[in-house]
C-alpha positions in Angstrom: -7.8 171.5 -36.7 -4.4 172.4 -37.9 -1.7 172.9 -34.7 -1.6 176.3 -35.0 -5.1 177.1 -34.5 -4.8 174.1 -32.0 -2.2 176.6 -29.9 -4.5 179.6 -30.7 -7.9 177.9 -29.3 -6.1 176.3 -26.7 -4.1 179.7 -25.4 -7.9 181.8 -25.2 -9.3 178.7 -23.1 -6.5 178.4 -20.8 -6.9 182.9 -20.7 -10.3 182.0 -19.7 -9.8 180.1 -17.0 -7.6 182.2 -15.1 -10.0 184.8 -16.2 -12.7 183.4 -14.6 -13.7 179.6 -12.9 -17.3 180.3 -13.9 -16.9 180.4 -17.6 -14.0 178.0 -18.1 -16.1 175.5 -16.6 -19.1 175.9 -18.9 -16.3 176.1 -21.9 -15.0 172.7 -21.0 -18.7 171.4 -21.9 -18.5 172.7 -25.3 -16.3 171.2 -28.4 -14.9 173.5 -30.7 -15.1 172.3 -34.5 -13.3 174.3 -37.5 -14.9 174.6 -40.5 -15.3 177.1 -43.5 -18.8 176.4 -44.2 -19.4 179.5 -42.1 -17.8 182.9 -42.3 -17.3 183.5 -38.2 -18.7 181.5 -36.0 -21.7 179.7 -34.9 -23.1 176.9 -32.4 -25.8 174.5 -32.3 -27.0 174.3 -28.8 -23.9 172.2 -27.5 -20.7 172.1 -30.3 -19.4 175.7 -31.0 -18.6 176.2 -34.7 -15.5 178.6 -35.8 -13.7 179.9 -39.4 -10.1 179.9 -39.6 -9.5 182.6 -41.4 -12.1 184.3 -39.0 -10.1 183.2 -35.9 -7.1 184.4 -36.8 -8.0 187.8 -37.9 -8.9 188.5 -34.1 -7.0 190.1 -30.9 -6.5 187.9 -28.1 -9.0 189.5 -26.1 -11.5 189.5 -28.8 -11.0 185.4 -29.2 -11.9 185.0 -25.9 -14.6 187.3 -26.1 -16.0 185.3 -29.2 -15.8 182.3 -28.0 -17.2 183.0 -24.6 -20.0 184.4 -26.3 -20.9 181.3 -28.0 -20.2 178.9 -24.8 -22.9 181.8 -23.5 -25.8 181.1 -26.2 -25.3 177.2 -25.6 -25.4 177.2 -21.8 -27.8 179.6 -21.5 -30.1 177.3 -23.7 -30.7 180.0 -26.3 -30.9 177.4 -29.3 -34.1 175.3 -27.4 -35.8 178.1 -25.7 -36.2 180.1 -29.5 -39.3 177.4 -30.1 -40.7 178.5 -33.2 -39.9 182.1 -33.3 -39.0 184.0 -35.5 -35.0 182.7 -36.0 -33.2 186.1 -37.5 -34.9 188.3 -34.6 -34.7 185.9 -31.5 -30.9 186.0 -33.0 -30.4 189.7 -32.7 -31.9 189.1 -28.8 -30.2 186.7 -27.8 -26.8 188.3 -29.1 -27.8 191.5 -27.1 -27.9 189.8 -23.9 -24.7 187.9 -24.5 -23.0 191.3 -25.6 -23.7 192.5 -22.5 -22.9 190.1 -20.3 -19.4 189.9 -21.7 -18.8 194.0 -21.8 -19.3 193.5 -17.7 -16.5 191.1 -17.3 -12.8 192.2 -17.0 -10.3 190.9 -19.9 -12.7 190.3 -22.6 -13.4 192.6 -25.8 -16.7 192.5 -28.2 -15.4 191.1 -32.1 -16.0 194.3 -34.1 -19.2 193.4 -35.4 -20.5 192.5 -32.0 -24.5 193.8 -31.6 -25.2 196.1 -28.5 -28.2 197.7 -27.0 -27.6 199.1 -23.6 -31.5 199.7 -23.0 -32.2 195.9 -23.5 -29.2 194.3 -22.5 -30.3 193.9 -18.7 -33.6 191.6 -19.6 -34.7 188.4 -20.7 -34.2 186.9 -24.1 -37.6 186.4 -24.3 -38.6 189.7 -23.0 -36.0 191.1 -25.6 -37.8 189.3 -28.4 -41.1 190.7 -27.4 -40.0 194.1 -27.6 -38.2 193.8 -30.5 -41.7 192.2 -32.7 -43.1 195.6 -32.1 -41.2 197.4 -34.3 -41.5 195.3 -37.8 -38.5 197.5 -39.1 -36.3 196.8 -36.7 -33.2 196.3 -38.1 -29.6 195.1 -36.0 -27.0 197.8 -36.3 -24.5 195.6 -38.1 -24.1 192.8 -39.9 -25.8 189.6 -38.1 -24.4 186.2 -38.9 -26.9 183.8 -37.8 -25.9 181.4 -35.0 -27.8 178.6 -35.1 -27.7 178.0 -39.2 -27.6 174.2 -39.3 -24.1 173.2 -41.1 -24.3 170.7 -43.8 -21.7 168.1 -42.0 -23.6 167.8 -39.2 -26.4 165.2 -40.1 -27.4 164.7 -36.6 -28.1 168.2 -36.6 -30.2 168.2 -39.7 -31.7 165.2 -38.7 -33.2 166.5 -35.6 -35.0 169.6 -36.7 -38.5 170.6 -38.0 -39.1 173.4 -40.1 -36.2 174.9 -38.5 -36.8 173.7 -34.6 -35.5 171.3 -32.2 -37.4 168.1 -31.7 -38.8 167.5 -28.3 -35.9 165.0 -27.5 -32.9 167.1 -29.3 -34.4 170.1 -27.1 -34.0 167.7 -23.4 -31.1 166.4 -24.3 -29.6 170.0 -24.6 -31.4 171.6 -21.4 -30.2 168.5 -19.3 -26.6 168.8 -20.8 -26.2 172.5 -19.8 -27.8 172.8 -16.7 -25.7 169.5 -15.4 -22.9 172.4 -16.7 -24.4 175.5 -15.3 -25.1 173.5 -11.9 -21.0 172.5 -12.1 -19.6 175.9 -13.0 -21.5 177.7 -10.1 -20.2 175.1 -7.7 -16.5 175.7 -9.2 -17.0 179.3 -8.5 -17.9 179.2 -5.2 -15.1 177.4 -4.2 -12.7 179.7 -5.6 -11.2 183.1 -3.9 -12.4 185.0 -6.3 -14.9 187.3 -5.4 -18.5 186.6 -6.3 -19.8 183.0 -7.1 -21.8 184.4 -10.5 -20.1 186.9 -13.2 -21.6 190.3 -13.5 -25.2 190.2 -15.6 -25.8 186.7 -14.9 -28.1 186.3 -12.6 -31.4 187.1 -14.5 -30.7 184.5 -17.3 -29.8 181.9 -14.7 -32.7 182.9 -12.9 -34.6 182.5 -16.3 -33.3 178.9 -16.6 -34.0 177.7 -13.4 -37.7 179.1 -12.7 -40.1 177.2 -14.7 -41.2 178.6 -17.9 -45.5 178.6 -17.5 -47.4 180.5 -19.5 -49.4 183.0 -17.2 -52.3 181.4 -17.1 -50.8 178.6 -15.3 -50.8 181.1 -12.1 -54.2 182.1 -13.0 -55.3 178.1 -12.7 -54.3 178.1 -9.3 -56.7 180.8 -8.0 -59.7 179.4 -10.3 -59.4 175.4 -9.3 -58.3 173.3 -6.0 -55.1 171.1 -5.8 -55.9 168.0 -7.4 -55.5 164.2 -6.3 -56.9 162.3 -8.2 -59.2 162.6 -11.0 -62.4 162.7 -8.6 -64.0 166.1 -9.4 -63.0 166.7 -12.9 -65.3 168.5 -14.9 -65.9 165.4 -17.2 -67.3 167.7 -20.2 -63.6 168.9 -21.2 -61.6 165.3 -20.3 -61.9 165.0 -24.2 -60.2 168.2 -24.8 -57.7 167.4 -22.7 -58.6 169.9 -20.1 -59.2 168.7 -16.9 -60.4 171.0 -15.3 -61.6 170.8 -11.9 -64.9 171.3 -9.8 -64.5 175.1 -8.7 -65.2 176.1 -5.2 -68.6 177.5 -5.1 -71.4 178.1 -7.4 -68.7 180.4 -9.6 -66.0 182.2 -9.4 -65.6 186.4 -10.3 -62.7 187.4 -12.3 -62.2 191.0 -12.5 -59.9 191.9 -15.6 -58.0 195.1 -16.2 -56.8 196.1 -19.4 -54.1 199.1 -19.1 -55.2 201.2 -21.7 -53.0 204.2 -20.7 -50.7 206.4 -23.5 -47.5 204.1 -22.7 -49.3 200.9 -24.3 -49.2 200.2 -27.7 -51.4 199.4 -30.3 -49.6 196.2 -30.2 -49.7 195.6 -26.5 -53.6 196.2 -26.7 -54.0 194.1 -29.0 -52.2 191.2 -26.8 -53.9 192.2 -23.9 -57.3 191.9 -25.4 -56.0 188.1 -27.3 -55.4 187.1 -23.3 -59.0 188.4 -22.3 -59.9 186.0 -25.5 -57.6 183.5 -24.1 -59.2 183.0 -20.0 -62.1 183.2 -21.4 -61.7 180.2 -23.7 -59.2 178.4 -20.9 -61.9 178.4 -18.2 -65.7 178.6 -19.2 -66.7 178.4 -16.1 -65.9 181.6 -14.4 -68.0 184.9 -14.6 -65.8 187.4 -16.3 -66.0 191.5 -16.0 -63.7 193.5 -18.1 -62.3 196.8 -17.3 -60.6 199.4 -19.5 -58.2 201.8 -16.9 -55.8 204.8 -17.6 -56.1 207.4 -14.8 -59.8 206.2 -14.7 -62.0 203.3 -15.4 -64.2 202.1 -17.8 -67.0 199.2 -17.1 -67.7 197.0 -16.4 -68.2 194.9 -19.3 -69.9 191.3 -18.9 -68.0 189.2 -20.6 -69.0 185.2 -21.9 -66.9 182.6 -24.3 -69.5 184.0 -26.8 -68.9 188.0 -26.2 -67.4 190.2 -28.3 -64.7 192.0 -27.0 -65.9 196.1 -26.6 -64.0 198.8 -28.3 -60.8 199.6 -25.7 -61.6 203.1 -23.7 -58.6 205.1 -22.6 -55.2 207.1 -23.6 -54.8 209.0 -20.5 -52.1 208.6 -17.7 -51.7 205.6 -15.3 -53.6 205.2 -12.0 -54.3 201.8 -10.5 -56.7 203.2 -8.0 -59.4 203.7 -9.6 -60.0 199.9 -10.8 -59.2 198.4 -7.3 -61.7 201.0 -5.7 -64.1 199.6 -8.4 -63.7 196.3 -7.7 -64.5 197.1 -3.5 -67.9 197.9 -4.4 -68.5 194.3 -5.4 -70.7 192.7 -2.8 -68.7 189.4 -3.2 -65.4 190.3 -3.9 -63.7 188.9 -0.8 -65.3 185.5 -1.3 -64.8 184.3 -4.3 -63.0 187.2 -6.4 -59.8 187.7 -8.4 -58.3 190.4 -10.6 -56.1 190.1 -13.2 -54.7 193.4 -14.4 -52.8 193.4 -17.8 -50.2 196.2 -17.8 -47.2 197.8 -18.6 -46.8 198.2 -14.9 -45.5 202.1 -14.8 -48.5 203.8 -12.6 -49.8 205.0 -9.0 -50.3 201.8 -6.6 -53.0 202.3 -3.9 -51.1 203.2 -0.8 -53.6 200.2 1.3 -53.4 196.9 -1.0 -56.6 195.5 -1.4 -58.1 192.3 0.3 -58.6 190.1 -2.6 -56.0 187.9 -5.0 -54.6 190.3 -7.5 -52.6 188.9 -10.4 -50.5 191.5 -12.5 -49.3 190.6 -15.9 -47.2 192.6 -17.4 -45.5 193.6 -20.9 -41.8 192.7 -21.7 -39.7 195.5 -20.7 -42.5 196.9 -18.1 -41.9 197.5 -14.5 -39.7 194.9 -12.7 -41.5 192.7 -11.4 -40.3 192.9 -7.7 -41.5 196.6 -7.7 -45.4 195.7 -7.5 -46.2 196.5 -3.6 -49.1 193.8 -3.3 -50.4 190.5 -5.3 -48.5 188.2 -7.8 -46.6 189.6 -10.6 -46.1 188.1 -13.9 -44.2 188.4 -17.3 -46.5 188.3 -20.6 -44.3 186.4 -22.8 -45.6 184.2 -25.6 -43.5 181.0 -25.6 -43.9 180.6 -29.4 
C-alpha cells in the first residue's frame, strides 16, 4: 500500500471512529489489502479487498461508506451463511441490507453504484434471497461487482473452497472470528455517551446471528418427540438413517396441516408449501397426518401417508384463519395429542379466542412479522441451501 492510500484508508477509519464506536470496532477486525485484480472492492469473509484507482476516485464520505459496507458483509457473516446458494443473487441481497443499513447512519454516503431496495432493506438476507428466487428475471438496478470472487493471491482462500463454498472449518473459523468482534463492538458502544448501544437497522441481522439458524422442522420435533437422555427409547428402525427418533407419547400423534392457498401466495410459494407437507411427512413416519387447503374457507381433510400423493391445491380466495381452526375443534382428540402446522404468508383474520391446542405458523419470506401472530409459535420458511 503506497503512503498515500496509507493516509487516505487511514483518515476514513479514524472518520469512522468518531463517527461511531460500534463500527470502528468491527473495522479494527478486518485488514484492508490493495490490489488491482478487482475493479472496486471486495471481501472474503474476514480481509476486505480494495482498487486504487477505485479508492481514490471516491468522496470522503463515500470511502467510509464503502468500506463500512464491506466490514458490514464480513461481520455480519454474509460470506458463510450464503451455503450453496446461488452466489450472483444472494450478492444482490446481501448488498440490499448493507445499503440500508448504511443510508440510516449519519456521515456516510452510498458509492454511486450502490444497490437499494427500500421494500426489502428492513429483512433478513435470507428472507431477501427467498423473495428475490421468485422472480427468475430479477435483475439488480446497476452494475453488481461480486463480493466474494476469490482473488488469485489468496491461496488460502482458494484452498478452502468447494465448488464455490466454504469448507465446514473455513466457515467456524469465520463465525467465531466475527461474533468474538460483534460481541466487542456492542460492549464498546455501550460504554460510550453516544446515544444507543446498536446503529440504526441493526438489530434484525444481529438478531439473525445470534438465534440459531434450525430449519423449521426442528420446532416441529419438539411437539412430535420427548426430551431425550439417553438413547433408551429410540425408535431403533431409523438409527441407520441417522434419525433417531424417539418413542412418541401415545399410540400416535395428529398433525393437522394448513396450506394457505389464498390469492397473495404464489405459484412458487405453493409449491414450497406442498415440498414441506412432502418433507414432515418423510421426517417423521410415525405421525397421522391430515392436510388442509384454506383461503377464506377450508378444504379437507386429506389423509395423508409417506406413500400419498399430494391432492390438487383448492383455493384463490381471500384469507381467513378461522375457518381451519374451527375445523380442527371438531376433532374428538385434538386437545390430547394434536398439533397444527399452518404454512402461510401470514396476512389474514386471526380467531379473536386462540385455540387450545399447539399451533405452529410457518411462514414465507417477507410475510407477516413474526411477532404479529396473537397465539402459537411463529416461524420463518427459509431454505438454508
Amino acid at each position: 500500500m503506497t503512503n498515500d492510500l496509507e493516509k487516505i484508508i487511514s483518515a476514513s477509519m479514524l472518520r469512522l471512529r468518531m463517527k461511531s464506536p460500534f463500527f470502528a470496532t468491527l473495522a479494527l477486525f478486518a485488514r484492508i489489502i490493495v490490489t488491482e485484480k478487482i475493479s472496486t472492492a471486495a471481501t472474503d469473509g474476514k480481509d476486505i479487498f480494495i482498487n486504487p484507482n477505485y479508492v481514490q476516485s471516491l468522496s470522503s464520505p463515500q470511502l467510509d461508506g464503502l468500506l463500512l459496507h464491506e466490514v458490514l458483509h464480513a461481520a455480519l457473516l454474509h460470506v458463510p451463511r450464503r451455503g450453496t446458494r446461488e452466489p450472483i443473487l444472494w450478492n444482490v441481497a446481501a448488498d440490499i441490507i448493507v445499503n440500508g443499513i448504511i443510508v440510516q447512519q449519519q456521515g456516510f454516503q452510498l458509492f454511486s453504484d450502490g444497490l437499494r431496495d427500500k421494500k426489502l432493506e428492513h429483512l433478513s438476507v435470507e428472507e431477501v434471497y427467498e423473495i428475490l428466487m421468485k422472480d427468475i428475471q430479477y435483475r439488480p438496478p446497476c452494475e453488481l461487482d461480486l463480493l466474494y470472487e476469490p482473488l488469485g493471491d489468496s491461496q488460502s482462500h482458494n484452498e478452502n473452497r468447494d465448488n464455490g463454498t466454504l469448507d465446514t472449518s473455513r466457515q467456524k473459523v469465520l463465525e467465531t472470528y466475527w461474533r468474538n468482534a460483534m460481541h466487542q463492538a456492542i460492549a464498546v458502544a455501550r460504554t460510550t455517551s453516544h446515544q444507543g448501544s446498536i446503529p440504526a437497522g441493526m438489530e434484525r441481522e444481529i438478531g439473525t446471528l445470534t438465534q440459531a439458524q434450525l430449519d423449521w422442522r426442528s420446532y416441529l420435533w419438539r411437539y412430535l418427540v420427548r426430551t431425550p437422555t439417553d438413547f433408551t427409547g429410540f425408535d431403533r428402525r431409523f438409527i441407520g438413517q441417522k434419525l433417531y427418533l424417539e418413542s412418541l407419547e401415545g399410540e400416535s400423534i395428529q398433525v393437522f396441516i394448513a396450506v394457505d392457498t389464498s390469492g397473495s401466495v404464489c405459484q412458487l410459494q405453493l409449491r414450497l408449501f406442498l415440498s414441506e407437507v412432502v418433507g414432515i411427512l418423510n421426517s417423521y413416519p410415525h405421525i397421522q397426518c391430515q392436510l388442509y387447503y384454506a383461503d377464506a374457507d377450508v378444504y379437507g381433510p386429506y389423509e395423508l401417508t409417506t406413500d400419498s400423493k399430494i391432492p390438487e391445491a383448492v383455493g384463490g380466495g381471500g384469507t381467513s384463519f378461522i375457518p381451519f381452526f374451527d375445523k380442527i375443534k371438531e376433532q374428538n382428540n385434538y386437545l390430547s395429542s394434536g398439533v397444527c402446522v399452518y404454512l402461510t404468508d401470514g396476512y389474514g383474520t386471526f380467531p379473536r379466542q386462540p385455540p387450545q391446542f399447539p399451533v405452529l405458523w410457518v411462514v414465507t419470506p417477507g410475510g407477516l412479522d413474526l411477532k404479529q401472530f396473537p397465539f402459537g409459535e411463529a416461524v420463518r420458511l427459509l431454505s438454508v441451501f
